[in-house]
C-alpha positions in Angstrom: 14.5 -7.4 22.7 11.5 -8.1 23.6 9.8 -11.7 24.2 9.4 -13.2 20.9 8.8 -16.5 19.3 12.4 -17.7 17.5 12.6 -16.6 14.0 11.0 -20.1 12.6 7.8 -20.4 15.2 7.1 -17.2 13.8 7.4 -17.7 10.1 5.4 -20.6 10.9 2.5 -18.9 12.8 2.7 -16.2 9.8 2.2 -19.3 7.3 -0.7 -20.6 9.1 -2.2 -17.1 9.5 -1.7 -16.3 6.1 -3.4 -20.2 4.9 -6.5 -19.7 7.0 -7.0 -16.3 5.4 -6.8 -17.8 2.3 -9.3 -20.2 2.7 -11.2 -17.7 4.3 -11.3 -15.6 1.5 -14.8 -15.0 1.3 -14.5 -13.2 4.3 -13.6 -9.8 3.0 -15.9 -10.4 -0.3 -17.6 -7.0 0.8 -14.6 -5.2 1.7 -13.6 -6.0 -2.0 -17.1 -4.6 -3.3 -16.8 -1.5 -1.4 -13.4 -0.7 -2.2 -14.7 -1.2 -6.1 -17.3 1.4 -5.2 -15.0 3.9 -3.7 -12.7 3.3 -7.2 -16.2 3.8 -9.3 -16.5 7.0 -7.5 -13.0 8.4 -7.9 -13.4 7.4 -12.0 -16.9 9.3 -12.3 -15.2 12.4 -9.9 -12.0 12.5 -11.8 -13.4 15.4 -14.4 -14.0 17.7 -11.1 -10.7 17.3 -9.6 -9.0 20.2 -11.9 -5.0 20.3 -11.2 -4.8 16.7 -9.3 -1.2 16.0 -10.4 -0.7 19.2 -9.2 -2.2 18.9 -5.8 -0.8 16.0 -5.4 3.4 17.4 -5.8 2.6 20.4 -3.8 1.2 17.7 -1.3 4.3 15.2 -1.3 6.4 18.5 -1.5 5.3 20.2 1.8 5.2 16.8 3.7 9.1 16.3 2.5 10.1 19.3 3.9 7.8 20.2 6.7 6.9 16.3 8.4 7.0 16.9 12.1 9.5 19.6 11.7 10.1 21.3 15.5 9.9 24.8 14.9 6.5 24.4 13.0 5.2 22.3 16.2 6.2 24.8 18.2 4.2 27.6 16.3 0.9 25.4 16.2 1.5 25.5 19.7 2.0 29.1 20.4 -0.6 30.0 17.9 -3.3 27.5 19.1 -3.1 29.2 22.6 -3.0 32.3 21.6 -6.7 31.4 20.5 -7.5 30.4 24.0 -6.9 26.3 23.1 -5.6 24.7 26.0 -2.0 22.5 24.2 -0.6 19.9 26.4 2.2 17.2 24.9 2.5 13.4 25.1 5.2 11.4 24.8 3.5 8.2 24.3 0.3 6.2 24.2 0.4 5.9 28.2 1.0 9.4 28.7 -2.3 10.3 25.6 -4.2 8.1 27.8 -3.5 9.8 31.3 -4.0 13.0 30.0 -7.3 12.1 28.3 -8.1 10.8 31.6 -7.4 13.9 33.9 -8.9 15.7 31.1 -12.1 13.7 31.7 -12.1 14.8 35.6 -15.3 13.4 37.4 -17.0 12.8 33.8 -17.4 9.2 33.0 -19.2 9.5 29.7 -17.3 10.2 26.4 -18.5 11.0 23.3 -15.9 10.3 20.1 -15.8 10.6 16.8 -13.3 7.9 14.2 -9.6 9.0 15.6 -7.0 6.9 14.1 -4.7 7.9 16.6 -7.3 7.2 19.6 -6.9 3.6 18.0 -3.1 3.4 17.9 -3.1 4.4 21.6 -5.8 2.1 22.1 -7.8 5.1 23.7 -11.1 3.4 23.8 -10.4 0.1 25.6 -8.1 1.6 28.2 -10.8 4.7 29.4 -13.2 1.6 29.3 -10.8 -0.2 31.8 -10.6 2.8 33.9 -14.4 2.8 34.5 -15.1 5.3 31.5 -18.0 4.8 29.3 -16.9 5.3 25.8 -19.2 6.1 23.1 -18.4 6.1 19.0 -20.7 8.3 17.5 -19.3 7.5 13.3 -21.8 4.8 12.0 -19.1 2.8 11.2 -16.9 2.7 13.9 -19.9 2.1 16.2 -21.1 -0.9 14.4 -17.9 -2.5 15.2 -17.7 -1.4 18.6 -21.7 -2.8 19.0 -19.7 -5.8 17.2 -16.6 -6.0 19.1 -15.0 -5.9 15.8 -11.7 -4.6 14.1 -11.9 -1.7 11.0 -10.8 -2.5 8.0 -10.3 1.1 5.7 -9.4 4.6 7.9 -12.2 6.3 6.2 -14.2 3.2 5.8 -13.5 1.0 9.0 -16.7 -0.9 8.8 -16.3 -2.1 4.7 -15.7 -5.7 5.2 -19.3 -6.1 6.5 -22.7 -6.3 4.4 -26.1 -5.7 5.6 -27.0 -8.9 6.6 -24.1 -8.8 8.5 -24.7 -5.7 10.4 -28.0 -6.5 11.2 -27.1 -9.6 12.8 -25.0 -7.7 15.1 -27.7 -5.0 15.6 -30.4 -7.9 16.8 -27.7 -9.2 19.2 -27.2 -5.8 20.7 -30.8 -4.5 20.5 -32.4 -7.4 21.4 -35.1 -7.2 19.2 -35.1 -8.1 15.4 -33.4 -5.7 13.2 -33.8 -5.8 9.6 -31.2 -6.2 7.2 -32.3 -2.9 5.5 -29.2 -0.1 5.6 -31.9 2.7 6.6 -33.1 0.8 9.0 -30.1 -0.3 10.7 -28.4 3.6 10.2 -31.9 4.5 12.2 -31.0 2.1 14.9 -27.9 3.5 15.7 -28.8 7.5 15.5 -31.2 6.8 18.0 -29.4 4.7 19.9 -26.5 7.5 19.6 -28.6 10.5 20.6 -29.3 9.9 23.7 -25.2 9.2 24.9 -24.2 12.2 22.7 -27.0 14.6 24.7 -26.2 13.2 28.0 -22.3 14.1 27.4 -20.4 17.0 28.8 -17.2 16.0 26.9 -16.7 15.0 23.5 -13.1 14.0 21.7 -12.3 14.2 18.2 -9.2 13.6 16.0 -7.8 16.2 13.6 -6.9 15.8 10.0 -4.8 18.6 10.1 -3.4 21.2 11.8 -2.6 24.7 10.4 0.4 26.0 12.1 0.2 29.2 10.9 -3.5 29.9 12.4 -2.9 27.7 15.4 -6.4 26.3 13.6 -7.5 22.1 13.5 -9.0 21.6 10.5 -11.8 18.3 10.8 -13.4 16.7 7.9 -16.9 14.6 7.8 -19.5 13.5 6.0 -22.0 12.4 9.3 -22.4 15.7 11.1 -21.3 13.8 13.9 -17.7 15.7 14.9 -20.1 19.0 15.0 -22.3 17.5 17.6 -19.7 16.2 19.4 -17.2 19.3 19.4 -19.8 20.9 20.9 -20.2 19.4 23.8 -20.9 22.0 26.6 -17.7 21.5 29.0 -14.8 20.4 27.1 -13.4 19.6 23.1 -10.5 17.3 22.9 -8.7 17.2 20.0 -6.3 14.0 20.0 -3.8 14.7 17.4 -0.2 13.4 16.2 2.4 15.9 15.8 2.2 15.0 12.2 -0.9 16.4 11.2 0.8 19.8 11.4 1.1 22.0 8.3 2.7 25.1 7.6 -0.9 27.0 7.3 -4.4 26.0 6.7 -4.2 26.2 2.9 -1.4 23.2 2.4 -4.1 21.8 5.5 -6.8 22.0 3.1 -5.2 20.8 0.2 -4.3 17.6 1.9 -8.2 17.3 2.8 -9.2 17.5 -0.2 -7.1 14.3 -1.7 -8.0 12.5 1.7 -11.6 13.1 0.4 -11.3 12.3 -3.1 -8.7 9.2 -2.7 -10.8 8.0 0.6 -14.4 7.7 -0.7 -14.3 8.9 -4.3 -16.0 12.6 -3.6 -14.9 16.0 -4.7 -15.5 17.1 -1.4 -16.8 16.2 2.3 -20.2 17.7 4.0 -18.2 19.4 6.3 -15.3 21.2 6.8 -14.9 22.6 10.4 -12.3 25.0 11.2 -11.1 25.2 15.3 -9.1 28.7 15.8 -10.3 28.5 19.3 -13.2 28.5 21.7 -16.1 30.5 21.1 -16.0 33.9 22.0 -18.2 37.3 21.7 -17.4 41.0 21.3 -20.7 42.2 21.1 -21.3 43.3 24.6 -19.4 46.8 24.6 -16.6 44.9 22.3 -15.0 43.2 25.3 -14.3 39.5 24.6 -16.7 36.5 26.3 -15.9 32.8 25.6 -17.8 29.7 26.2 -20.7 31.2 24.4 -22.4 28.3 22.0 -19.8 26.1 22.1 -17.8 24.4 24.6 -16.1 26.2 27.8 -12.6 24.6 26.6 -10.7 23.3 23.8 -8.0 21.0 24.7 -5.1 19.6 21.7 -3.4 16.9 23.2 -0.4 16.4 21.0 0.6 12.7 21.1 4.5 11.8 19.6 4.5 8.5 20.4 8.1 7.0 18.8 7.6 10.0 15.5 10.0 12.5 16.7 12.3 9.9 17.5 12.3 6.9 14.8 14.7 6.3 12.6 15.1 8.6 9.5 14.2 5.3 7.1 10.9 5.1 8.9 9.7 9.0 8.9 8.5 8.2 5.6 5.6 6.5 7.1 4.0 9.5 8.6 4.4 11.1 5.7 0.6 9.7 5.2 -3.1 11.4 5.5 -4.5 8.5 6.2 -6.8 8.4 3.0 -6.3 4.5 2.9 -6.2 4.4 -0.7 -2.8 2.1 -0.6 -5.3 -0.6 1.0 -7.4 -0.6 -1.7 -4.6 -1.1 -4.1 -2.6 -3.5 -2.8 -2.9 -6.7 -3.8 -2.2 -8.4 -0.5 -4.4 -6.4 1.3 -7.4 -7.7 -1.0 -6.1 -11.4 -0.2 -5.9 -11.3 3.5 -7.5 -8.4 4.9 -6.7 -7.6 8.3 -3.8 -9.9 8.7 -1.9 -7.3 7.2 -0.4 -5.0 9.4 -1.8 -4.7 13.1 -4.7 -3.0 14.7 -5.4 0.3 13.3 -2.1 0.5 11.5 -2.9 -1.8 8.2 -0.8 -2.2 5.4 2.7 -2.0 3.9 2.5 1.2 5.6 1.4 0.3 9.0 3.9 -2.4 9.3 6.3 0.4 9.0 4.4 2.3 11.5 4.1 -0.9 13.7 8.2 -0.9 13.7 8.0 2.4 15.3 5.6 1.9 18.1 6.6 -1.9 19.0 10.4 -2.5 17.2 11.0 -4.8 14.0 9.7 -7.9 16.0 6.2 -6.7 16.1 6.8 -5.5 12.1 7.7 -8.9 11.6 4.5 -10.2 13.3 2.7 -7.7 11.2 3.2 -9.3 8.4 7.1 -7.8 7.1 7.3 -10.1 4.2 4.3 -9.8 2.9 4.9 -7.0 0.5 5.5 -7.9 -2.5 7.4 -4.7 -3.7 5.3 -4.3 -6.3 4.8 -0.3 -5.7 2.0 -0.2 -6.6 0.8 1.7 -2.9 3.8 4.3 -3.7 2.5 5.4 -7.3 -0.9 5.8 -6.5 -0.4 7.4 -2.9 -1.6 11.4 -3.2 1.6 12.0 -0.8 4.0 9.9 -2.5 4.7 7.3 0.6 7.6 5.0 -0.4 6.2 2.5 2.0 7.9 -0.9 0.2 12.2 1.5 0.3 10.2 1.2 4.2 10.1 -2.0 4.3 13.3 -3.1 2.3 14.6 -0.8 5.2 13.0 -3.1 7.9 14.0 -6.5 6.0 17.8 -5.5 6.4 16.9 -4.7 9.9 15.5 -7.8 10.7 18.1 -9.6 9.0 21.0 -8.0 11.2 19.1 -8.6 14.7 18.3 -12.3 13.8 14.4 -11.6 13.2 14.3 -12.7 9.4 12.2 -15.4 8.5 13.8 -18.5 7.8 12.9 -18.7 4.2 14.5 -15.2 3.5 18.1 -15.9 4.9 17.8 -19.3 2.8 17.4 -17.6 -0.3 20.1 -14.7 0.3 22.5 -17.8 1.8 21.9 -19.1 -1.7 23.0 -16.2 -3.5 25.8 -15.9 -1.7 27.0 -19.0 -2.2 25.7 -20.3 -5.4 25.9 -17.1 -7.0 21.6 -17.6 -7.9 18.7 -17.1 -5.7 17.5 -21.3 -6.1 20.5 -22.8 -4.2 21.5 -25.1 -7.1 23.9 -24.9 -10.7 22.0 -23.2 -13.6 21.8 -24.3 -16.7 24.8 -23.4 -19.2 24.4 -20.7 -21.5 26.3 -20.4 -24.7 30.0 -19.4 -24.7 30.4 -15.5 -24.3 31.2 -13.8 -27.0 31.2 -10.0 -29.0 28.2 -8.0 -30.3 26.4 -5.2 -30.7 23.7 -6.6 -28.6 23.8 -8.7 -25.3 21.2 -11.6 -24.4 20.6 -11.7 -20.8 18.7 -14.8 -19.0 18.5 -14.0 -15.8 18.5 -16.7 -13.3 14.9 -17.7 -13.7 15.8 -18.7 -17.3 18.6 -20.8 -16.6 16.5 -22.7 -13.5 16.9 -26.4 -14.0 14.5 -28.1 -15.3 12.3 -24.9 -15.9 11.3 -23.9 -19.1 13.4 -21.6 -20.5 12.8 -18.8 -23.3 16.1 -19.3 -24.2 15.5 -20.6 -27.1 13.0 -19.2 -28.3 15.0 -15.9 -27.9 17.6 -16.8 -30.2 15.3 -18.4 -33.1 13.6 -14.7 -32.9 16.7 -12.8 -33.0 17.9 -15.1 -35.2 15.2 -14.4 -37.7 15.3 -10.4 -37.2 18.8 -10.6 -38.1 20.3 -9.2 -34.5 23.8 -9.6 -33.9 23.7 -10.9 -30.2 26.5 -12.7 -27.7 25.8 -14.0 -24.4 27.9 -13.2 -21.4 29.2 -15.1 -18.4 26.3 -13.7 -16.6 25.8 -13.6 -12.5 22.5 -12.9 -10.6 21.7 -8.9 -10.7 20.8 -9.6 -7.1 17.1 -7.8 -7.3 15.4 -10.3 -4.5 18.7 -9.5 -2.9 17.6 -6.1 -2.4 13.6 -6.6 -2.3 14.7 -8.9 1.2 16.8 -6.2 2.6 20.3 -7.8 2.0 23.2 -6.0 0.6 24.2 -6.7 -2.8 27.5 -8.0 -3.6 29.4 -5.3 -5.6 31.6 -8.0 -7.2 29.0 -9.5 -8.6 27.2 -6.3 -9.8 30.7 -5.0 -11.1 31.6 -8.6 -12.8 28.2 -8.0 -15.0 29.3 -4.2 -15.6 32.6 -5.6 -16.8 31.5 -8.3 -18.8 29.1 -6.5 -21.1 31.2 -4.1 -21.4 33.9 -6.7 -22.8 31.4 -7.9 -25.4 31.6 -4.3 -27.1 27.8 -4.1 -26.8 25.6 -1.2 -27.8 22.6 -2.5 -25.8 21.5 -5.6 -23.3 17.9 -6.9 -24.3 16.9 -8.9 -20.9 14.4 -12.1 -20.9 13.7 -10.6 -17.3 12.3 -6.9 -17.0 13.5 -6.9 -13.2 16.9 -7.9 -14.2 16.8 -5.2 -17.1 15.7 -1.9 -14.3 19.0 -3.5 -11.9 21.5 -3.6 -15.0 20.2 -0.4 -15.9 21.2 0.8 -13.0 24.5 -0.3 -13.4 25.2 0.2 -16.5 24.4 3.7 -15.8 26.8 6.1 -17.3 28.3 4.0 -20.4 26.2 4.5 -22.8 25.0 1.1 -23.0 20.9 0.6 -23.4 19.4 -1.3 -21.1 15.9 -3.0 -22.1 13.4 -5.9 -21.6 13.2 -8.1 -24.8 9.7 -7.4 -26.1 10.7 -3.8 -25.9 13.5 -4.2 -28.8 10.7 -6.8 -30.6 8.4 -4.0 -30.7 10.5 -1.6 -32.7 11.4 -4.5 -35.2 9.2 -5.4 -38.6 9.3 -9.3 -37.6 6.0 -9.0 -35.7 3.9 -6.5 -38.6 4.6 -9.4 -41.0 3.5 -12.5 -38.8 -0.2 -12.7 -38.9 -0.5 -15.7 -37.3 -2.7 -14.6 -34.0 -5.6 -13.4 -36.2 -8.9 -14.6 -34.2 -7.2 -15.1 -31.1 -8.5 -13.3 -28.0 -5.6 -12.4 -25.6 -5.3 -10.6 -22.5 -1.9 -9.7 -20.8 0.1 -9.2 -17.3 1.4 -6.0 -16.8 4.6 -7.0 -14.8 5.6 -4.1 -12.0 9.4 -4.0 -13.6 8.5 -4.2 -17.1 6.8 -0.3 -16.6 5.6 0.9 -12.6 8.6 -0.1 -11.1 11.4 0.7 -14.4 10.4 4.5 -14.8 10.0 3.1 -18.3 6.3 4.4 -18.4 4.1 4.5 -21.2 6.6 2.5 -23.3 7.0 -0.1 -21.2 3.3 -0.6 -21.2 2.8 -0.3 -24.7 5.7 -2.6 -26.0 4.4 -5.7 -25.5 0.8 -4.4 -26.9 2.5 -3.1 -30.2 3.9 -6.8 -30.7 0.6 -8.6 -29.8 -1.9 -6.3 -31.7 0.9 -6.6 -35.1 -0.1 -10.5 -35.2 -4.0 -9.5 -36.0 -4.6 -10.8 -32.6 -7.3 -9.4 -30.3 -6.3 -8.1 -27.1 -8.7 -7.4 -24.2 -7.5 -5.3 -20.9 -7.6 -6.9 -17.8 -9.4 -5.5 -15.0 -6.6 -3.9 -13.2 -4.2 -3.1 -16.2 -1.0 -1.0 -17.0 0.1 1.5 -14.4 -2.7 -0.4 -12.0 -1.2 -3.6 -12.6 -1.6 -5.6 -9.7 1.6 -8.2 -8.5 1.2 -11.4 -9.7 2.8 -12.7 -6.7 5.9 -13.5 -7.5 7.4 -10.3 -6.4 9.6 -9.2 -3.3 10.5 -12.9 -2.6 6.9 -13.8 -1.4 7.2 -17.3 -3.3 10.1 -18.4 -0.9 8.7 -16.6 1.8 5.0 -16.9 2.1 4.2 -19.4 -0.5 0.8 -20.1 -0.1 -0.1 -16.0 0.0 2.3 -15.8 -3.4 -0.3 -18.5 -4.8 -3.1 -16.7 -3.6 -2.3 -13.1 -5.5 -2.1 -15.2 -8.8 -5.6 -16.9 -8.3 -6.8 -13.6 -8.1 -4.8 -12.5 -11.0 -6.2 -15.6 -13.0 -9.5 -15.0 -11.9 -9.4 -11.6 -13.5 -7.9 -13.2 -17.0 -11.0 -16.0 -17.3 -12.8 -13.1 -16.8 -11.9 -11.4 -20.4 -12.8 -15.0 -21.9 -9.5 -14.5 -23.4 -7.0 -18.4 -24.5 -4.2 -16.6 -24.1 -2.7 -14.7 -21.0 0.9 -12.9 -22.0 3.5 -11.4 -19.6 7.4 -11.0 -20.0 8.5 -11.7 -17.1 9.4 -15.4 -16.2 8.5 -15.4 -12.8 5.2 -13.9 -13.9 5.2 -16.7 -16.5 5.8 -19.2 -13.4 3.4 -18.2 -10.5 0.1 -17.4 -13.0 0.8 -20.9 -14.5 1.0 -22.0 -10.6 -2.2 -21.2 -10.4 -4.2 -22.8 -13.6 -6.8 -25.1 -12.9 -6.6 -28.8 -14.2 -9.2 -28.3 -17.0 -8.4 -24.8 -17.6 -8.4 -23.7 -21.2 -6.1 -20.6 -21.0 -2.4 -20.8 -21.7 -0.3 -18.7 -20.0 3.4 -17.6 -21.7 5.6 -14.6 -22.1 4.7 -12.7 -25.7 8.1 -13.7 -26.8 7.3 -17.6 -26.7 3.8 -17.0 -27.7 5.8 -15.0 -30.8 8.1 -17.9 -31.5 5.1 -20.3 -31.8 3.1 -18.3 -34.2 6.5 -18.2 -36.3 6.6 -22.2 -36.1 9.2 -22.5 -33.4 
């Protein structure tokens, strides 16, 4: 174990971090407008990406089966020296870096393009230390290196900065004014490249793939920069994880193409370069020369670094091509920026990563309970990451070497002991009893003091005419799980039991998070499992009450009630059915349906990180003014809860769940 602050210095430093990045919100303004250009791109491309579902299964299926397999390693190995490629193995980042710098020889320039796995081994700043001068030649990645700066995107690592800002760290560097004008400061740099990338005799690239059948790197860019700098005349280094390998070059370029499209929004890149080997001539009496154009060698170093090695819960992580398109999605990620996840590896999915290189401690440090579990990262991924079941997997980690923050035990303690997730009694439900239907609460209903939909559930089921019975309910344990505890099968089998005593036919939940874990147990009985507003829209209550005509509403998707429930379309339409039947209006929000983004009040982030929790519905509010709308609907009470947490004293806009939005347009 290595030495770290005691669980509760660190949850406090994590607080603080997470508080001044809120405040300093403005500070990734044009990250977020870049990322909205990127998503603008991959809308107008969508037409010209024929077969994407498709691409993307055969994708998730061949990094399943074939992530850092051995055998198909071993063949990229064989195959890329039959093609005259020098292949030489490290172990770890120390070992990358020593063989970089034998590689390097007397040579003390270096020429690179972006390498995300030159930044995990933090290749640039330890050649520097050894006395070698390292050179980025992507626009991007040079800016922040003139800048001394962090990346924010794989594909884009210089988004969070705008003109202005870029040519105020071009005038520091040059010493002379540059102007805030993009061609201008692009002009700067290419002629403040060309002279490094001439003077060079070695140049280093990454690879985006590997084709193990051809023994062939496969390199993707838009610059022209990796051609110039492959071909520098000594020596090509490819640096290069052992899972960039793929069975052959056509699963290679497959993956390519969704790094392009989900990376910056295009079809396709400028340039596809294709490494079997060095260069080579037959045209003198058909005996083979090398070295002609290109370089004299080609050297893969093949850097494991913790993969072959980590547990099987955290493989998933490298099941990823580095497109960055979970960043853009994630709602966290938008809030904070770079204090999520740690150096190069940002994210839900590069806090796993971090756990592989550095142990849960520094996943933990990176920002472990910040996920929400909202999925949203998993659904949209081309490869189908399950970064949050990651993360889960660290939380339980954590929790058995001590490392859990504070805040996370406290509410799992709870549980345990009180049987609910708020460390206090609940409030009482009506006796249990025998129906076709059950009512569920859920904890959050029954929270003292809280304003409960109770009530209003039973007036409405009263007035449709449903036969329903309560039960002596317990906690379904969902945060239970989202923290990484176990859940407590007496519990789970005392709710199994006890709707199964009531003789019912179906359980309608107030809480669609509660609804996906009963579901889950109740699997197998034949008993229906559903959110509330899901049985509403199927009755004729809501076509007769009329009572929303002229009012302009907007709703909150919530990640159980459809993304995270495999409920789908008809978890998304449900509560739409019931709010269009009044003759009310109802206007989309920006980021709506399957790209729902987490209010907040997800993955146990409001006992965790509060002030982060609060943050995510701002945003989320921010985006309902937006649609002028009085009304913002959700069903999900701790949806209900955080977007009210975050109304402003003189705001207009009412936030409920549709059924007690229902209830008062039926008077009660």
């Amino acid at each position: 174990m290595t030495n770290q602050p005691p669980a509760e210095d660190l949850a406090a430093q994590l607080e603080e971090r997470v508080r001044r990045a809120v405040r300093e919100r403005d500070r990734w303004q044009a990250m977020r407008r870049a990322f909205e250009t990127n998503e603008a791109s991959k809308r107008r491309n969508a037409p010209r990406m024929r077969g994407l579902e498709g691409r993307r299964a055969r994708l998730a299926e061949v990094r399943r089966t074939t992530l850092m397999d051995v055998a198909l390693v071993d063949e990229a190995v064989r195959n890329m020296e039959a093609g005259g490629m020098r292949v030489r193995r490290a172990r770890d980042a120390d070992e990358a870096v020593a063989i970089v710098l034998e590689e390097m020889g007397a040579e003390r320039l270096l020429v690179k393009s972006k390498s995300n796995v030159s930044k995990e081994v933090h290749l640039t700043e330890r050649l520097e230390s050894a006395g070698v001068t390292v050179v980025e030649t992507d626009l991007g990645d040079r800016i922040l290196q003139i800048g001394g700066l962090a990346g924010v995107h794989p594909t884009g690592p210089a988004a969070h900065l705008d003109r202005n800002d870029i040519a105020k760290l071009l005038t520091r560097y040059a010493g002379r004014d540059i102007p805030p004008d993009p061609r201008a400061e692009m002009d700067f740099v290419l002629d403040d490249l060309s002279t490094a990338i001439d003077r060079a005799r070695i140049g280093l690239t990454g690879a985006n793939s590997i084709g193990a059948e051809e023994g062939a790197v496969l390199l993707v860019h838009n610059e022209g920069n990796i051609t110039k700098v492959m071909m520098r005349p000594d020596k090509h280094i490819v640096l290069a994880s052992i899972d960039k390998v793929y069975p052959n070059l056509d699963e290679a370029l497959n993956a390519a193409r969704l790094q392009t499209y989900y990376g910056t929004g295009a079809v396709v890149s400028s340039y596809i370069n294709v490494i079997g080997g060095v260069s080579k001539t037959a045209d003198i009496e058909k005996r083979i020369f090398t070295g002609l154009h290109g370089p004299k060698e080609v050297v893969v170093v093949l850097v494991d670094n913790g993969r072959s090695t980590a547990p099987p819960e955290l493989v998933e992580v490298f099941r990823c091509i580095g497109c960055g398109d979970c960043l853009v999605q994630c709602p966290v990620y938008d809030a904070i920026g770079l204090e999520y996840g740690k150096g190069a590896l940002l994210g839900g999915r590069g806090v796993g990563a971090v756990a592989v290189t550095e142990g849960v401690e520094g996943a933990v440090g990176a920002g472990l309970y910040f996920c929400t579990q909202c999925e949203l990262c998993e659904d949209t991924c081309p490869a189908s990451v399950d970064a949050p079941a990651v993360l889960r997997a660290l939380r339980r980690r954590a929790l058995d070497e001590g490392l859990a923050v504070p805040a996370a035990r406290a509410v799992l303690d709870a549980i345990k002991e009180g049987g609910n997730p708020y460390g206090e009694a609940l409030e009482a439900l009506p006796a249990p009893g025998r129906a076709p239907t059950v009512l569920f609460a859920g904890c959050a209903e029954r929270r003292p003091g809280g304003d409960s939909d109770v009530g209003a559930a039973r007036r409405v089921l009263d007035r449709l005419g449903v036969r329903y019975a309560f039960i002596d309910e317990r906690c379904c344990q969902a945060v239970v799980e989202m923290l990484g505890g176990e859940r407590n099968p007496a519990l789970v089998e005392h709710n199994r039991m006890a709707v199964l005593a009531a003789g019912a036919e179906r359980v309608a939940c107030l809480c669609p998070t509660c609804a996906t874990m009963l579901g889950r147990d109740l699997e197998g009985t034949g008993v229906e499992v559903e959110p509330l507003v899901m049985l509403l829209a199927r009755s004729d209550l809501a076509s007769r009450t009329k009572g929303g005509e002229g009012t302009l509403v907007t709703y909150h998707d919530p990640c159980d009630l459809g993304r995270k429930s495999g409920r789908g379309a008809r978890g998304y339409d449900a509560p739409r059915a019931v709010i269009r039947s009044t003759g009310a209006e109802l206007v989309e929000l920006e980021h709506a349906r399957e790209l729902s983004r987490c209010c907040g009040g997800g993955g146990g982030l409001r006992a965790t990180h509060p002030a982060l929790s609060v943050a995510l519905a701002k945003e989320r509010m921010e985006e309902a003014r937006a649609t002028g709308a009085a009304w913002v609907l959700t069903d999900c009470p701790n949806c209900v809860r955080n977007l009210s947490s975050a109304l402003k004293h003189r705001d207009r806009v009412r936030v409920a769940s549709t059924l007690r939005w229902l209830d008062e347009l039926l008077g009660g």
